[in-house]
DRENSE-411441 format. One record per residue (C-alpha): residue in three letters; x negated, y negated, z; residue number from 0. Coordinates in nm, 2 decimals. Layout:
! residues N
+------+--------+--------+--------+-----+
| code |     xx |     yy |     zz | pos |
+------+--------+--------+--------+-----+
|  ALA |      X |      Y |      Z | NUM |
...
+------+--------+--------+--------+-----+
This chain:
! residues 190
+------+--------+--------+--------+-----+
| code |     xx |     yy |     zz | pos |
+------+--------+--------+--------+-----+
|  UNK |  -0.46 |  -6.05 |  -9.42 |   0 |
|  UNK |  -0.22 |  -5.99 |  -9.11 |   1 |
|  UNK |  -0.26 |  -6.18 |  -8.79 |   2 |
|  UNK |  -0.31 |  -5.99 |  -8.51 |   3 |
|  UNK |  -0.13 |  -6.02 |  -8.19 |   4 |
|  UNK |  -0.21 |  -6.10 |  -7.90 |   5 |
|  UNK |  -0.15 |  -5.94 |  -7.56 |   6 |
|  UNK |   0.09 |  -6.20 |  -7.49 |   7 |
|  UNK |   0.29 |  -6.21 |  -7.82 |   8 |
|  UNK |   0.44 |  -5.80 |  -7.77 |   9 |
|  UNK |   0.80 |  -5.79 |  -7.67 |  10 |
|  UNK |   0.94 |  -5.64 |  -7.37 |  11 |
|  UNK |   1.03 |  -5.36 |  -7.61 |  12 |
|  UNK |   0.64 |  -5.26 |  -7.74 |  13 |
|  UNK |   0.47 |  -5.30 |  -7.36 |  14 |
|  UNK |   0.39 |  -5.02 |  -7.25 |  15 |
|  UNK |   0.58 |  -4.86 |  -6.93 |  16 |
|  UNK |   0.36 |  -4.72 |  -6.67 |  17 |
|  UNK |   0.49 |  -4.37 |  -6.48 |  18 |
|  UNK |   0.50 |  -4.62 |  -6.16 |  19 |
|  UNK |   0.77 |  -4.85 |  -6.10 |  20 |
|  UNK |   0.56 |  -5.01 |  -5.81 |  21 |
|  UNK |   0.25 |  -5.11 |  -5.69 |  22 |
|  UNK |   0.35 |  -4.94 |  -5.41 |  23 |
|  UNK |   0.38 |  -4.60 |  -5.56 |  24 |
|  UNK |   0.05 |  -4.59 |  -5.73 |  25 |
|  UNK |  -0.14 |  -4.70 |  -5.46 |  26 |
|  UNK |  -0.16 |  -4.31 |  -5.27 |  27 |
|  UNK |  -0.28 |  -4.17 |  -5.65 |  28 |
|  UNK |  -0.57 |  -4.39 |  -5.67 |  29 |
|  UNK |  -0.61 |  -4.30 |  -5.29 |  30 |
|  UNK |  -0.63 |  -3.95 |  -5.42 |  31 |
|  UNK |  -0.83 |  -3.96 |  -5.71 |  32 |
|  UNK |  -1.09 |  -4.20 |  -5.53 |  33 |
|  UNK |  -1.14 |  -3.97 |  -5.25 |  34 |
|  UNK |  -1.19 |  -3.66 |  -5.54 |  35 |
|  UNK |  -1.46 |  -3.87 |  -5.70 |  36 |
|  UNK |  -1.63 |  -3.96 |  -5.37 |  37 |
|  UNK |  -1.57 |  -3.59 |  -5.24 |  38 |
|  UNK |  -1.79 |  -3.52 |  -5.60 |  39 |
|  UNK |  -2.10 |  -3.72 |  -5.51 |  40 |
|  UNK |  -2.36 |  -3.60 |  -5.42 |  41 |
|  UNK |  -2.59 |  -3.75 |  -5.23 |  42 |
|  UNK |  -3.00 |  -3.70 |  -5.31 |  43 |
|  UNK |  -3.30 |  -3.84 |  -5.08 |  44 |
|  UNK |  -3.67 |  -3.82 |  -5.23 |  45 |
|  UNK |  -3.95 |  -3.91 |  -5.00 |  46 |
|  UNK |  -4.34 |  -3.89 |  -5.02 |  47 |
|  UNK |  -4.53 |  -3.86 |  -4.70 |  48 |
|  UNK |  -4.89 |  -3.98 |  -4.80 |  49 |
|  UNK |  -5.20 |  -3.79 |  -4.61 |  50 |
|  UNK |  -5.30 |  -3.42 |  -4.54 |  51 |
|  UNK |  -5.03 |  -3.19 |  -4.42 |  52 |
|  UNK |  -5.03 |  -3.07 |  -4.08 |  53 |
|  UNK |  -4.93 |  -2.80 |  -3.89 |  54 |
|  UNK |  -4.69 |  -2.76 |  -3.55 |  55 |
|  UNK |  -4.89 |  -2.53 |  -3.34 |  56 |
|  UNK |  -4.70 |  -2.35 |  -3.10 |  57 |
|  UNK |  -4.57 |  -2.52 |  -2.77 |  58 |
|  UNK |  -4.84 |  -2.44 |  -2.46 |  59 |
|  UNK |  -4.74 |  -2.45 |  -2.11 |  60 |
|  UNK |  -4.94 |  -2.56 |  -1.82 |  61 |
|  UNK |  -4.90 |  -2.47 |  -1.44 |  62 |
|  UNK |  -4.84 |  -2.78 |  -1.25 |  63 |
|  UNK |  -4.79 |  -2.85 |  -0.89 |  64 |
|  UNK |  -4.45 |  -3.02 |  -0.76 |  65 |
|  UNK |  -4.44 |  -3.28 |  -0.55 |  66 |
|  UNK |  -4.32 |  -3.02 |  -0.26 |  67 |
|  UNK |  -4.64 |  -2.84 |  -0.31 |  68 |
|  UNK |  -4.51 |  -2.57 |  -0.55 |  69 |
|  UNK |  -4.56 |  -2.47 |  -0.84 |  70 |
|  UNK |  -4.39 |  -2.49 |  -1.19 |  71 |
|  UNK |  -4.44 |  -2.42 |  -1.52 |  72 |
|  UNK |  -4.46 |  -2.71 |  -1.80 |  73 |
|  UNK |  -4.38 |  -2.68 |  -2.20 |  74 |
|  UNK |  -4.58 |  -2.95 |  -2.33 |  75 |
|  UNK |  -4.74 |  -3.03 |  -2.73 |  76 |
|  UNK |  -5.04 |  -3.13 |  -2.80 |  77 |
|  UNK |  -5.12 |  -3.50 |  -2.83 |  78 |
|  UNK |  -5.18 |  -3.48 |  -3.23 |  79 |
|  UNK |  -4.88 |  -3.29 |  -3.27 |  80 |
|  UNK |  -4.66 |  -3.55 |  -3.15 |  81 |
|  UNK |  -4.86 |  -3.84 |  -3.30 |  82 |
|  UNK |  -4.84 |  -3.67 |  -3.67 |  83 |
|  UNK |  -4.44 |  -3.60 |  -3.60 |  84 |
|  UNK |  -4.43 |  -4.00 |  -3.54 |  85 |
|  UNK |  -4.62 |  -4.08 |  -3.78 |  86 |
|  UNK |  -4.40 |  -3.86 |  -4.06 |  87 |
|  UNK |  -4.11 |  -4.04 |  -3.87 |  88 |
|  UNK |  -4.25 |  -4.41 |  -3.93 |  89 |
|  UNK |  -4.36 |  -4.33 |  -4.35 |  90 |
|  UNK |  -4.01 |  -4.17 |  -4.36 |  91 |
|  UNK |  -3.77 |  -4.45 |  -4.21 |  92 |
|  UNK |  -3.99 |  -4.70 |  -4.41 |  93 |
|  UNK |  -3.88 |  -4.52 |  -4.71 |  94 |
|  UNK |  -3.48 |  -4.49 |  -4.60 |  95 |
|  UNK |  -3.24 |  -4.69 |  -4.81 |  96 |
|  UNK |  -3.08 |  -5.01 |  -4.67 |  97 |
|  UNK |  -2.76 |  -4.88 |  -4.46 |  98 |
|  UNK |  -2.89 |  -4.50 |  -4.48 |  99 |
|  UNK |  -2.67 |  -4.25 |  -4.21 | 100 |
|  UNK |  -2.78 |  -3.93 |  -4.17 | 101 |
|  UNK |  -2.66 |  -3.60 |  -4.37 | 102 |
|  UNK |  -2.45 |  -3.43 |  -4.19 | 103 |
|  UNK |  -2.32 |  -3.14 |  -4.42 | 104 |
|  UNK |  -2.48 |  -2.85 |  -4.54 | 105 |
|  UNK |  -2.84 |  -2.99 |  -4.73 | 106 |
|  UNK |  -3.09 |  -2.79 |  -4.97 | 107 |
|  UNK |  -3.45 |  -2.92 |  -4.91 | 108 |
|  UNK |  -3.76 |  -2.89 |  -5.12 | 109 |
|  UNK |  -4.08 |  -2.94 |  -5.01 | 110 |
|  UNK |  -4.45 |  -2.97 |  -5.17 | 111 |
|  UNK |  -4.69 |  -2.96 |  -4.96 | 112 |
|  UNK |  -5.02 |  -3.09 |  -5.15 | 113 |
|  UNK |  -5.36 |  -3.01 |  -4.96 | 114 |
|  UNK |  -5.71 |  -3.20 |  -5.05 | 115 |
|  UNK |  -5.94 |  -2.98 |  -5.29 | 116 |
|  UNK |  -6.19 |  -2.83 |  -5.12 | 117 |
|  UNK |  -6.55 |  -2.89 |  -5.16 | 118 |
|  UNK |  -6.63 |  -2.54 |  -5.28 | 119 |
|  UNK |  -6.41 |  -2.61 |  -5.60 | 120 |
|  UNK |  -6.58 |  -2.63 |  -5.97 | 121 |
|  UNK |  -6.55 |  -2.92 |  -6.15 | 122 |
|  UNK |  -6.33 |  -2.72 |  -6.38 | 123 |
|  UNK |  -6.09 |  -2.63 |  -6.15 | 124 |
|  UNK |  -6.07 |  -3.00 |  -6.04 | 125 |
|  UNK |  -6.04 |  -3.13 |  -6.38 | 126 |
|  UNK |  -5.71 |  -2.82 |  -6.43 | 127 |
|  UNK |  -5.62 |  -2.97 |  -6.11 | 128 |
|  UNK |  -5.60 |  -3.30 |  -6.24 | 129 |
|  UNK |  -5.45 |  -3.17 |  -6.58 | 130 |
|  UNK |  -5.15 |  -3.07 |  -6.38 | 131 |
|  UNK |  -5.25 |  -2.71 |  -6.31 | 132 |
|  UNK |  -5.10 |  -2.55 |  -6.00 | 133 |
|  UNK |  -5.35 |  -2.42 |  -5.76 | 134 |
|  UNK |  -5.11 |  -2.25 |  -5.48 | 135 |
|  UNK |  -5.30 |  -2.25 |  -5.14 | 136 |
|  UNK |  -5.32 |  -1.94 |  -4.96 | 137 |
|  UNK |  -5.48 |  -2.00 |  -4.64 | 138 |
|  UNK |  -5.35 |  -2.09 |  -4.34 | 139 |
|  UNK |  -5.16 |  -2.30 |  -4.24 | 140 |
|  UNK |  -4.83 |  -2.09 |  -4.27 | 141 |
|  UNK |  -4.55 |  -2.27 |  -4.47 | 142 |
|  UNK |  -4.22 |  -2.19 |  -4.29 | 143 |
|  UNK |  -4.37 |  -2.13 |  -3.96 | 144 |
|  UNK |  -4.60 |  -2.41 |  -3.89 | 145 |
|  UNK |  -4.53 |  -2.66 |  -4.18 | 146 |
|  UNK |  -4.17 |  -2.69 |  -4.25 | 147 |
|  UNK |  -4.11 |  -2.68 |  -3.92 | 148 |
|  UNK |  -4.31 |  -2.99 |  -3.78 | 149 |
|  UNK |  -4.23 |  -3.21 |  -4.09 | 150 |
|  UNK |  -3.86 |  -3.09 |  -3.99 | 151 |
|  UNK |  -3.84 |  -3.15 |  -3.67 | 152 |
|  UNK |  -4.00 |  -3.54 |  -3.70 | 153 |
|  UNK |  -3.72 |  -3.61 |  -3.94 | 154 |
|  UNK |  -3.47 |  -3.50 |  -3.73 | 155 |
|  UNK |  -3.22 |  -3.75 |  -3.60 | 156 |
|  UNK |  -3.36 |  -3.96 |  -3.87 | 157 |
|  UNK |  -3.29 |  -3.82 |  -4.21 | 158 |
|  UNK |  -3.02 |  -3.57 |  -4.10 | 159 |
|  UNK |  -2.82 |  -3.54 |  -3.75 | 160 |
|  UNK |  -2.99 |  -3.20 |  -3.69 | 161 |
|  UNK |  -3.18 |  -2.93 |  -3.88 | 162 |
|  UNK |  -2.92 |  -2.71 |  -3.83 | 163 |
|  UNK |  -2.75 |  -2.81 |  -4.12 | 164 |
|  UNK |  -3.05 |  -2.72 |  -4.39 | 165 |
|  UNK |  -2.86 |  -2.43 |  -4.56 | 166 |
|  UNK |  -3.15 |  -2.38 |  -4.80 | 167 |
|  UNK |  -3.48 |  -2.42 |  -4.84 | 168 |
|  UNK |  -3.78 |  -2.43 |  -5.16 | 169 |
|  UNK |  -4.10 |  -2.50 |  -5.04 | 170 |
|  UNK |  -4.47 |  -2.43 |  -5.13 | 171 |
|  UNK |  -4.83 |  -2.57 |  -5.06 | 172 |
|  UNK |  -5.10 |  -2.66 |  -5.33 | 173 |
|  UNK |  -5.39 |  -2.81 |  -5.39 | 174 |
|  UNK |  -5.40 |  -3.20 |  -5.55 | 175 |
|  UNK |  -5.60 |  -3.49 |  -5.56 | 176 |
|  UNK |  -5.37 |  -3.74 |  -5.33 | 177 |
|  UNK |  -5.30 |  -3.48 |  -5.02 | 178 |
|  UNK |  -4.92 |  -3.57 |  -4.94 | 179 |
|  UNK |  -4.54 |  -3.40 |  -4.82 | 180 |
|  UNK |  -4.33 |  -3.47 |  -5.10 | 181 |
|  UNK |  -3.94 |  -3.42 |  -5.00 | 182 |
|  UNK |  -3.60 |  -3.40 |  -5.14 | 183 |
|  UNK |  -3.30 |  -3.33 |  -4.99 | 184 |
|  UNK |  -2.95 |  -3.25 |  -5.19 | 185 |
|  UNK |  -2.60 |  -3.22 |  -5.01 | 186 |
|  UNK |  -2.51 |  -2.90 |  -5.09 | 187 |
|  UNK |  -2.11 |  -2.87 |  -5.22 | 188 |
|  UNK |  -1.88 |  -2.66 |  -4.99 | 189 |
+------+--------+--------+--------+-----+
């Protein structure tokens, strides 16, 4: 049986010759090929809110009186608005990875909205329920209007620099056993 050589006992002659003479001119193609490879990654976020979805009723205004005696009109939300955006905010930056910024590019989001069953369900339909049957909700509140956009709007700043960049959007409300907001959110390439 032959002995086999080791790495050090080739000649000058059977090494190998790289395309490179130096160190020097390699260095900007692994520059390039690790940028393509990070440019390639793309980043995913999955959350679960835990609790019954709520809605973002519409801003109301209030006349108020100025401290020169006249009046003004004031935009203002209602106190349980802003609580539930805070709350979302605090279950969602408890959830963040270590070191997590922002997206920033263009992001798909998906969105499940799961609603408590109500009381005037059959025990059938809660046991299909509970098989993993989807029962769609189709009573207020509205999904884009109301929904998306108060769970959107608490995680602004927080999960992405601004909801401007959510280029798509899949979203839909159900019925489940453990009411919750279940979200994803995928950089989008391009």
């Amino acid at each position: 049986m032959a002995a086999m050589k080791s790495a050090y006992q080739f000649s000058r002659k059977e090494t190998p010759q790289l395309p490179y003479e130096s160190i020097g001119e390699m260095l900007p193609q692994v520059i390039k090929f690790e940028k393509s490879v990070k440019d390639k990654i793309k980043m995913n976020l999955k959350l679960k809110i835990l609790g019954v979805p709520k809605a973002k009723q519409s801003a109301r205004f209030a006349i108020r009186k100025g401290k020169g005696g006249a009046n003004f009109l004031q935009k203002y939300q209602s106190k349980d608005v802003v609580q539930n955006e805070r709350n979302i905010a605090f279950d969602v930056k408890s959830q963040l990875p270590k070191g997590f910024q922002p997206f920033s590019s263009a992001l798909r989001v998906k969105a499940i909205f799961v609603f408590p069953a109500l009381k005037s369900f059959t025990k059938s339909k809660i046991n299909a329920i509970s098989a993993g049957v989807v029962v769609y909700k189709t009573t207020k509140p509205d999904l884009t209007d109301n929904l998306m956009k108060g769970t959107m709007d608490a995680l602004n700043g927080i999960v992405f620099t601004d909801d401007a960049v959510i280029a798509k959007v899949e979203s839909v409300k159900i019925y489940g056993l453990v009411p919750r907001i279940e979200l994803e959110f995928e950089e989008l390439e391009g």
